[in-house]
N, C-alpha and C positions, 0 to 999 in steps of 0.2 A: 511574624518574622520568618516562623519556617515555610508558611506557605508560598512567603514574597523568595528564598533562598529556592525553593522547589521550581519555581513558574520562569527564575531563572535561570539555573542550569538547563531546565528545558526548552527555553530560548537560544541559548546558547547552543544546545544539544541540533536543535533543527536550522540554524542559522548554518552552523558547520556542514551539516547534511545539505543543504540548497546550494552552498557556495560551491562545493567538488563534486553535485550533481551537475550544478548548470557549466562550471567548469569541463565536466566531461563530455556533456553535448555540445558545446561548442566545438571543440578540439575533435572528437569525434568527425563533426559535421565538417569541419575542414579539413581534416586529414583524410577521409575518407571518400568525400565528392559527395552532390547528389544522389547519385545510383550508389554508392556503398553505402551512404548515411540512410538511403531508402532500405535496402535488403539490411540491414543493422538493425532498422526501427521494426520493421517488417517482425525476425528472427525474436527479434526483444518482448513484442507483443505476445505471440504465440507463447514462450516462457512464462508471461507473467501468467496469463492466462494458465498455464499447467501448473505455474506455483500455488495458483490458489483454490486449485482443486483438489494439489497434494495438501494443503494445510487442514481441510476438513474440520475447520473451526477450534482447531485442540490449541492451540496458540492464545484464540481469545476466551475458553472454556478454562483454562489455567489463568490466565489475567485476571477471569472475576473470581475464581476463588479465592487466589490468595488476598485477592484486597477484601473478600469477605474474613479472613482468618489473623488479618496483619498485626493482633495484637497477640498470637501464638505461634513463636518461633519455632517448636516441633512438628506442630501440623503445616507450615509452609516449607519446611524441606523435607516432607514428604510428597507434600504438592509437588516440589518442583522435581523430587528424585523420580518420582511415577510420572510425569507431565514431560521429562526430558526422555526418558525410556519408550514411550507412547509414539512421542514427537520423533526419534532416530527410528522406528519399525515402519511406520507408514511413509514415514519419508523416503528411507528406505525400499523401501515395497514401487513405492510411485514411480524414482528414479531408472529403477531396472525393468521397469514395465513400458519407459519411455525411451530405453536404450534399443528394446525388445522391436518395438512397434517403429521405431523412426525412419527407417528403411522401408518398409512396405506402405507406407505411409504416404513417404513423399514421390514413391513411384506410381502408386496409384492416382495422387493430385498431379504429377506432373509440376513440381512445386521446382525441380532444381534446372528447371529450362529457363523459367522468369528468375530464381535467385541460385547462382552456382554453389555458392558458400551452406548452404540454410543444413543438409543433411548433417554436416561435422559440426555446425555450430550447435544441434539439434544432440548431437551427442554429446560433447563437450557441457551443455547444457543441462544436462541429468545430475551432471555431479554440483555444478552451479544450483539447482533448484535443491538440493540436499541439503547445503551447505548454508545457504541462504535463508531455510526454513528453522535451522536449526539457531543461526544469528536471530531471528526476526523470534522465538520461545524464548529469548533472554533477554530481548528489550519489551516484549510481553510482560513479563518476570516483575520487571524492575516500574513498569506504568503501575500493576495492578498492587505492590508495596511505596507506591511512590516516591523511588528511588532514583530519581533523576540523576545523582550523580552518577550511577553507575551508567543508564543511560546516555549518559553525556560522554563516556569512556566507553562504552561500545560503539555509539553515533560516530566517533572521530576516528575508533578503528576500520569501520566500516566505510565509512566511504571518503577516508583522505587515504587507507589501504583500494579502494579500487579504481582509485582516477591512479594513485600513484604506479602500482604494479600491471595496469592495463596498458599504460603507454609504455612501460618499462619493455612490457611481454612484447605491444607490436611492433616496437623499431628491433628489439633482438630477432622474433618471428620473419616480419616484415610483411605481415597479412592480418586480416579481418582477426584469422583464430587466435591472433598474442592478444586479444583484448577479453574474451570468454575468456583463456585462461588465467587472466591478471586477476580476474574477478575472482577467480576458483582458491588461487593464493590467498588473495585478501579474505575472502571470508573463511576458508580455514584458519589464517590466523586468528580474526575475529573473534570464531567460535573457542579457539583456543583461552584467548582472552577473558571472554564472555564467564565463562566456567569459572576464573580464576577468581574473577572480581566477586563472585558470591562465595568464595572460601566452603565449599560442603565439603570437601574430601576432611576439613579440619572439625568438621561437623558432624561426619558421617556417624557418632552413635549415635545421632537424635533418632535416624532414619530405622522405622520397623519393617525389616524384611517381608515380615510375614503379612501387611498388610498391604505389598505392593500391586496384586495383581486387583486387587478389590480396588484400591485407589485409582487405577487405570481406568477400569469399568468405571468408576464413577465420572471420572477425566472425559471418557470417551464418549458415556451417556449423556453428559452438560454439552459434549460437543456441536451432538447433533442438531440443537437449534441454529449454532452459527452458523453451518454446512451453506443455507442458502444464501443466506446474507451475506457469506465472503465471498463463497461465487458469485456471487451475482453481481456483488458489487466491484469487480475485478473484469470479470466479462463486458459487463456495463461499459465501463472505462476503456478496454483495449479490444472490445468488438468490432468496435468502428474501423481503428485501424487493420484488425486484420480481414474484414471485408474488404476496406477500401484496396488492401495490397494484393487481395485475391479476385476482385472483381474486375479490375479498371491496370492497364496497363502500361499508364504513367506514371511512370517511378518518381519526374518530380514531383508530378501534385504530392506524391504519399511524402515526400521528404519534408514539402515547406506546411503538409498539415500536421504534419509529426512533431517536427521543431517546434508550430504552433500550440501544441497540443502537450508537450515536454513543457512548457510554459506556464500553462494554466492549470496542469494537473499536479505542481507542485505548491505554487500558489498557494493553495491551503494550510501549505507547512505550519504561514505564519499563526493560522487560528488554530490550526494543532497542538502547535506550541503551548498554548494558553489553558484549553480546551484538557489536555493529559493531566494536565496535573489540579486543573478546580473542578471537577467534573465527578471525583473517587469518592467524594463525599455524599456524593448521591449516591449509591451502593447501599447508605444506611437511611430508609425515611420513616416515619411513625409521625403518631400523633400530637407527641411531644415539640418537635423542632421541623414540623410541616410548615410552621408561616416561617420559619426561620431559611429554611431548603425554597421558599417560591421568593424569597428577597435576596436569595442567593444566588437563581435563576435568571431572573429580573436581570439582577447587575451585570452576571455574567454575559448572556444575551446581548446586553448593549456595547460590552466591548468585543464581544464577536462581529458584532455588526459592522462596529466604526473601522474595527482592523479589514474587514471585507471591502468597506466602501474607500479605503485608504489605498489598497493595493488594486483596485478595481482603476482608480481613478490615475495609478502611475500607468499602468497596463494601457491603460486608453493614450496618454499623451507623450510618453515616453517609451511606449512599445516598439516601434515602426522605428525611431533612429537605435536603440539598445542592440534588436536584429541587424540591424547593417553593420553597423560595429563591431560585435560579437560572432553573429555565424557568418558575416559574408554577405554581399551585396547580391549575389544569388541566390540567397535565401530571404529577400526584402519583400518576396509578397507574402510570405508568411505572413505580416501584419493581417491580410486580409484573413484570415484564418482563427486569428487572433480573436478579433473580435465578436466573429459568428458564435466563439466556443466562448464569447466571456459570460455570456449571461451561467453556462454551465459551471465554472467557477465559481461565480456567486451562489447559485444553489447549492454546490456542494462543502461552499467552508456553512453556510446556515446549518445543513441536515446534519452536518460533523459534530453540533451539539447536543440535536435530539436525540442521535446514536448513542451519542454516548448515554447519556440518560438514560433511555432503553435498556441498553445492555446491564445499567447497574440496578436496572429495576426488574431481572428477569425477563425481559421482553422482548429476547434476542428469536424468537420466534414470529413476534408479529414482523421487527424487520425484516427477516427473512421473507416472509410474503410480501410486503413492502419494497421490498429490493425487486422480487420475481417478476412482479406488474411491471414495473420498470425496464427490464431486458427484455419481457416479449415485446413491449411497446418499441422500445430498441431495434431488436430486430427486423419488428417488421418497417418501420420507417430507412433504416440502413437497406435493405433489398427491395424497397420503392426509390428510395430518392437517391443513392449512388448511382444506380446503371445513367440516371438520368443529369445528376445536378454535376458527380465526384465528389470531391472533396469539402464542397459547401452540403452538399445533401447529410454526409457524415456527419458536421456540424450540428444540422441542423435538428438530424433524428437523437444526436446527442443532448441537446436543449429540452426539445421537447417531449423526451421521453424521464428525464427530471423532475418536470412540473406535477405531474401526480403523486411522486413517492416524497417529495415535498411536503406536499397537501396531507395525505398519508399520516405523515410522521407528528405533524403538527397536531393534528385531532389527537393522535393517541395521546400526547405529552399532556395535554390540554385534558383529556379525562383523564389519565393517571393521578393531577394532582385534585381531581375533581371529589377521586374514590377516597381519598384518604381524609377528606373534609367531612364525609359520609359517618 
């Protein structure tokens, strides 16, 4: 019963998140044209990308602790008092390094002659990827104690606050920049929030002062396996697009593969959903409840699958009218875009359970190499096949540069439950 109460709110949790995601790109996409939805999508890539190179794995490095700790409430607000201190320094550090840098940056690319907006949205932006990393440590927080309700109360502050206060921001502004600041509001509040719903201030004697900076290092040292696996898997994802915006200098292709691509990259939510909360269990395997953890697998598996092949098959037949509809009849060949990227879709809700697995099995190292293979592979397919194909070539080095770290993930999962038979 708790796990069916769990698996719900986390449905819940992510059904909210998709509705005033895809809510936002739409409205976005129409209020802004082509060309502002392109330089938006463009802006938005580049971010994500520097988000996930400030996070340096301390996000998922505090997740699997405390789901290793979650039946000791003193060592998990410690965790999280050293884990949130950790998480505000580098973040911190990152932010003013990108406020630093963003000016000589974009003058040496020559970046604000193709996009006028990008240098202040680029600043604006520092305080966004702060604030953002520091929301994203406390729905960390709440996966790795399997606290979905809390989750569920950050997910709805978080993005019914950033559709809401973004369009607030752009009709009061009446530009690109009231939308990065709607976002800045909303996740300050967020984070405000965030904090609350874990009650530590009412807590705070558990917390041993004296062990904070040791706890950090510890934080910091579990971190460095993630380090490549979140980049990579981040870069992976919005490499594409920010070649395609830097290489090729039609702004619609970039918009209707953007839209396309905002599409499928969400898609997953559904087996995340699932996936977050049966998944923590693996965290703890032995010898004892090994055939119990592969009938566990088994089950799970099959309904990742059927949820993949479920949303696979609307995507195909109701993709192409939903786009007309929703973003605009200017935006209807997106369809074609659509489909190039769905096979990467289906790869990536599959690899969202070997991941996880991994991670709860200390193996966040081999994915890290398992991701790496994948972005060279990436990259170099993105700087053969755009100059030539555009925006199907992006597609296309995004598919096929999947197909390995698939394969990858699968053997390791496959000898992981191999060794423990041993």
């Amino acid at each position: 019963m708790k796990r069916i109460t769990s698996v719900s709110y986390n449905l819940v949790a992510k059904f909210v998140a998709m509705v005033f995601f895809y809510l936002q790109d739409i409205l976005l996409a129409r209020l802004l044209g082509i060309e502002g939805y392109a330089e938006w999508a463009y802006f938005f890539s580049v971010m994500t990308i520097a988000f996930w190179v400030s996070n340096l794995g301390i996000n998922n490095a505090v997740q699997t602790t405390v789901a290793r700790d979650a039946d000791n409430e003193k060592e998990i607000l410690n965790h999280i008092i050293s884990g949130i201190a950790l998480r505000i320094i580098v973040s911190g550090i990152f932010s003013v390094l990108i406020i630093f840098v963003a000016k000589p940056v974009c003058e040496i690319c020559n970046i604000e002659n193709k996009y006028p907006h990008f240098l202040k949205l680029l600043l604006f932006g520092a305080i966004y990827i702060f604030l953002y990393l520091v929301v994203e440590f406390w729905k960390s927080i709440a996966i790795g104690l399997k606290k979905t309700d809390k989750l569920l109360i950050i997910t709805v502050f978080e993005h019914a606050g950033y559709f809401v206060w973004s369009i607030i921001c752009y009709f009061v502004i009446g530009n690109v920049y009231g939308i990065i600041i709607g976002y800045i509001v909303s996740y300050a509040v967020t984070s405000f929030v965030s904090e609350r719903t874990y009650g530590i201030r009412k807590r705070k004697e558990l917390f041993k002062k004296e062990d904070l900076k040791q706890n950090m290092l510890m934080i910091a040292r579990l971190s460095c396996s993630y380090i490549i696996a979140c980049l990579s898997a981040f870069v992976l994802m919005e490499m594409d697009t920010v070649m395609l915006g830097s290489m090729q200098s039609n702004k619609t292709e970039l918009a209707l593969y953007v839209a396309a691509k905002k599409i499928t990259s969400k898609a997953p939510h559904f087996n995340e959903a699932l996936l977050t909360a049966l998944m923590v269990d693996f965290a703890v395997m032995n010898l004892r409840n090994i055939s119990e953890r592969k009938k566990d697998f088994k089950r799970i598996f099959g309904i990742n699958a059927w949820c993949t092949i479920g949303v696979s098959v609307v995507l195909m037949f109701l993709g192409k009218i939903a786009i007309g509809i929703l973003y605009g009849e200017e935006f209807i060949m997106s369809y074609k875009y659509l489909m190039i990227l769905l096979p990467s879709f289906i790869i990536t809700a599959i690899n969202q359970m070997f991941i996880y697995f991994l991670y709860y099995q200390n193996q966040a190292g081999y994915v890290s190499a398992s991701y790496f293979i994948s972005l060279i592979i990436n990259l170099i397919l993105n700087a053969l096949l755009i100059p030539v194909y555009g925006a199907a070539g992006a597609g296309i080095a995004t598919d096929v540069s999947l197909i390995p770290f698939i394969v990858l993930l699968a053997f390791r999962v496959r000898k992981t439950f191999r060794e423990y038979n041993r």
